[in-house]
Structures are given as C-alpha cells and as structure tokens.
N, CA, C and O of each residue as an XYZ file, in Angstrom:
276
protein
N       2.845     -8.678     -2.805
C       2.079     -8.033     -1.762
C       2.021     -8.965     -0.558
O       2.066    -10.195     -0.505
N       1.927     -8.196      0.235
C       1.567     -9.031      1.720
C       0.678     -9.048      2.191
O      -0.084     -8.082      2.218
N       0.456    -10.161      2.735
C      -1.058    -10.691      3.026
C      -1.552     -9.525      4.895
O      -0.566     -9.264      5.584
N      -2.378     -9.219      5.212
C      -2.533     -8.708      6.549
C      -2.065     -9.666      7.477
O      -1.088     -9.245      8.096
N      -2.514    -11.107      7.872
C      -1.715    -11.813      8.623
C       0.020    -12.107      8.824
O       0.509    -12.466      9.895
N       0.797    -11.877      7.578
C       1.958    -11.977      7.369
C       2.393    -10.030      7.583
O       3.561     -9.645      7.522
N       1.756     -9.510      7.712
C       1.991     -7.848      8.384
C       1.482     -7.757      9.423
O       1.272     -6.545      9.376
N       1.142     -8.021     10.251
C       0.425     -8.046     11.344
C       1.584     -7.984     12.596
O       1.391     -7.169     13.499
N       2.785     -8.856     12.633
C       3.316     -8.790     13.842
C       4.971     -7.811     13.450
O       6.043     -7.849     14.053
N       4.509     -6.902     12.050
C       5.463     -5.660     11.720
C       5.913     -4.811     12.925
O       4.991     -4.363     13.607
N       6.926     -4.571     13.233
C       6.741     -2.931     13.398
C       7.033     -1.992     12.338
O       8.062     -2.159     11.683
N       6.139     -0.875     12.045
C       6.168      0.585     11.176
C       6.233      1.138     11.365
O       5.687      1.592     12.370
N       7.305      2.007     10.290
C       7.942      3.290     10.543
C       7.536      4.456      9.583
O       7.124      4.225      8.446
N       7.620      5.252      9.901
C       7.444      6.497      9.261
C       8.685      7.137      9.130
O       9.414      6.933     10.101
N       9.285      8.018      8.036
C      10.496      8.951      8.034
C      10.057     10.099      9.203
O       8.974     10.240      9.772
N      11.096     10.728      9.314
C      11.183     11.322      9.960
C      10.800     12.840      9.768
O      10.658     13.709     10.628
N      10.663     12.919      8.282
C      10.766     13.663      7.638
C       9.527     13.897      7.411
O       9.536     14.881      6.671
N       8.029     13.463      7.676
C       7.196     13.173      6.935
C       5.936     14.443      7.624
O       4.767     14.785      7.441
N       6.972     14.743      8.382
C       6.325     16.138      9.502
C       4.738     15.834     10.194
O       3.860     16.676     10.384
N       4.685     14.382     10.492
C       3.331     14.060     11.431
C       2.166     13.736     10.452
O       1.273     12.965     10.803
N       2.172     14.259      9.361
C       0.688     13.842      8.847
C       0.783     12.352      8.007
O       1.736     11.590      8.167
N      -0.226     12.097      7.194
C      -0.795     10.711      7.163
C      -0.383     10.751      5.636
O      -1.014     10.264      4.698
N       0.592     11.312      5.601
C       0.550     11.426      3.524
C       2.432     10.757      3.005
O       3.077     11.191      2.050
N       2.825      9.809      3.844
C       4.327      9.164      3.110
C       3.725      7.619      3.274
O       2.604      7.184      3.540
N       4.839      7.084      3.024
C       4.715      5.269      2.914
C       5.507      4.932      4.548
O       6.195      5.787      5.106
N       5.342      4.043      4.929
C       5.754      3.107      5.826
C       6.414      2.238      5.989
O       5.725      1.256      5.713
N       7.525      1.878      6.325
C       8.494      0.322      6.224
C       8.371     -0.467      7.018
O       7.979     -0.149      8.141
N       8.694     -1.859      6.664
C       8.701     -2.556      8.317
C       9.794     -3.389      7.561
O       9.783     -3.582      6.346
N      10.874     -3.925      8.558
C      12.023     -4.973      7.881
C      11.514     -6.078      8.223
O      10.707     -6.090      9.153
N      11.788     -7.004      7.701
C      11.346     -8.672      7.703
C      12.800     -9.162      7.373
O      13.647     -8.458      6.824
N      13.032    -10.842      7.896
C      13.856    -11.169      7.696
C      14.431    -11.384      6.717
O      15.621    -11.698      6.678
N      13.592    -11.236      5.622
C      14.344    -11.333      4.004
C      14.035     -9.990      3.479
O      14.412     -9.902      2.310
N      13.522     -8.990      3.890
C      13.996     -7.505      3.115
C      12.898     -6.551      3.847
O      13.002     -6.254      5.037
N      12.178     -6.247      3.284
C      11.362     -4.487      3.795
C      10.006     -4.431      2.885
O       9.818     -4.551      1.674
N       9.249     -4.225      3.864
C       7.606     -4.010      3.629
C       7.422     -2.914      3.232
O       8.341     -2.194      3.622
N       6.466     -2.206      2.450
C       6.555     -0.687      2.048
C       4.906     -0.801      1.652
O       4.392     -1.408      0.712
N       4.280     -0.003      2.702
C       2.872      0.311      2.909
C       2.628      1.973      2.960
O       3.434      2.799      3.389
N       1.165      2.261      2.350
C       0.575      3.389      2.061
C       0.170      3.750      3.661
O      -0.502      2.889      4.227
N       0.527      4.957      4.435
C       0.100      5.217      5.488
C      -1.425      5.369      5.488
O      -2.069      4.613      6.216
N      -2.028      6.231      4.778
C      -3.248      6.735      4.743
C      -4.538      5.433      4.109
O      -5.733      5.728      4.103
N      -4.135      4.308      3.714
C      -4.799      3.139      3.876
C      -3.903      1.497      4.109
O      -4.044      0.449      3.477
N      -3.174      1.759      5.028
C      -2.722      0.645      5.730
C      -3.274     -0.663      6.009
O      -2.683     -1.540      6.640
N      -4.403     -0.754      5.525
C      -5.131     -2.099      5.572
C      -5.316     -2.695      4.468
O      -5.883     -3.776      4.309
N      -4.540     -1.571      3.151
C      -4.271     -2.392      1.737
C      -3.704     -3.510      1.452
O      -4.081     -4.210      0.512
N      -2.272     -3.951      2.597
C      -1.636     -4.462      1.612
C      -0.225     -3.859      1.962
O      -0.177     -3.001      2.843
N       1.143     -4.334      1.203
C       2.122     -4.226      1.387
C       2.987     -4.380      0.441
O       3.032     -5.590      0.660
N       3.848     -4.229     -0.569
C       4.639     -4.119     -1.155
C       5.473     -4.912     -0.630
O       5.771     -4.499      0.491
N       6.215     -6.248     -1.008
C       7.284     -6.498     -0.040
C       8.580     -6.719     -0.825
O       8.466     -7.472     -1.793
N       9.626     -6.272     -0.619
C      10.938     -6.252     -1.435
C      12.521     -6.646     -0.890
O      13.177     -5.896     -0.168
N      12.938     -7.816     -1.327
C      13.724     -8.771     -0.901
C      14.830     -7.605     -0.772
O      14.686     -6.617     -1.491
N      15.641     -7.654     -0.121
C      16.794     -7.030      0.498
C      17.593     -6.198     -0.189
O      17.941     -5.045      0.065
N      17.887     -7.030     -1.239
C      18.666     -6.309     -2.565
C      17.778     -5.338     -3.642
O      18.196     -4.224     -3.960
N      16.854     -5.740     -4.020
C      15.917     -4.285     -4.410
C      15.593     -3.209     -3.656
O      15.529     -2.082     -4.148
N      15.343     -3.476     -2.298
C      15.242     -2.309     -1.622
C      16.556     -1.546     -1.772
O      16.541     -0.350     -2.063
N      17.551     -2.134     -1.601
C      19.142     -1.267     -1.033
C      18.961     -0.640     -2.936
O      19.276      0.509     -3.248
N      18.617     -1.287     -3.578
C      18.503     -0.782     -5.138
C      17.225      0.703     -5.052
O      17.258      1.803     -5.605
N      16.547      0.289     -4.423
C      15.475      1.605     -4.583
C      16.045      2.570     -3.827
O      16.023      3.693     -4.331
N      16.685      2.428     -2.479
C      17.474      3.306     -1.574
C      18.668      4.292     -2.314
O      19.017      5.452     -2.095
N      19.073      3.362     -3.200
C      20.242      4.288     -3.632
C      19.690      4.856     -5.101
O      20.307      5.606     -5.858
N      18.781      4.473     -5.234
C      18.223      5.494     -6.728
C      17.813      6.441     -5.904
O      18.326      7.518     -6.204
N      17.017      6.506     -4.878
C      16.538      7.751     -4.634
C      17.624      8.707     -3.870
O      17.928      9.851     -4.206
N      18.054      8.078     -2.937
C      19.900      9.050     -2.774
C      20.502      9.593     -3.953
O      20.840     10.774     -3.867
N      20.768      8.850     -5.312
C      21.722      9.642     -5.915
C      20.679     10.729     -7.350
O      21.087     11.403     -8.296
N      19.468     10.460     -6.915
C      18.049     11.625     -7.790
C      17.820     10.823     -8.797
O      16.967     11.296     -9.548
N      18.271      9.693     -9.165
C      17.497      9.163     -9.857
C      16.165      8.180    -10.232
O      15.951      7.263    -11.025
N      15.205      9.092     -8.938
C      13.843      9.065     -8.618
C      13.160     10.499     -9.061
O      12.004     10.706     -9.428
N      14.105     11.294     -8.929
C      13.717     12.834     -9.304
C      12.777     13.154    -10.010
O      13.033     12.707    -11.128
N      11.489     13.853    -10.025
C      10.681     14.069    -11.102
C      11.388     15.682    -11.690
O      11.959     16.591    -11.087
N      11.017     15.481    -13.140
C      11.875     16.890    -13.411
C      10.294     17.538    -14.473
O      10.318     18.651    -14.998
C-alpha cells in the first residue's frame, strides 16, 4: 500500500469506460509500476504494483480470465 504522501504528487485516471460516476478504481503510473486506488474513498490508500504484475493483471483481464461466471 501507499502511503498518502508517496500518492500525493500522482496523477489519476479513471477508464474511460466508467461513464462519470464514482464506482471503478483509479491508476496513477510511478516510476516502478502503477498505483490502483478505490475512487469512492481515495484517501484509503493505494495498492501499488511493480510493472510486471500489473502488465500480468492487464492481460488476465483482456484474455477473461478475471471473468466472474
């Protein structure tokens, strides 16, 4: 997790996809990989995931094997 001072000088993104409201997660890249924060309480905290797990979570969820069935 990331501390608020070490998120603080992020920029965050939202998909694009997320059609305006307050209900997806958030990224910010850092020089060693990608922050992944709860929009709807953003002052939690941060998930942070070194470069190669992210591109690992990216492509599970591209090829459905994130899918709930």
């Amino acid at each position: 997790m990331g501390t608020m001072s070490e998120l603080s000088g992020l920029e965050w993104r939202k998909s694009s996809h997320s059609g305006g409201g307050n209900d997806c997660v958030e990224v910010a890249f850092t020089p060693d990989g990608t922050a992944v924060r709860d929009s709807k309480n953003p002052d939690a905290g941060a998930l942070r995931l070194p470069a190669a797990q992210w591109e690992a979570l990216l492509t599970a969820a591209r090829t459905g094997r994130l899918d709930r069935h």
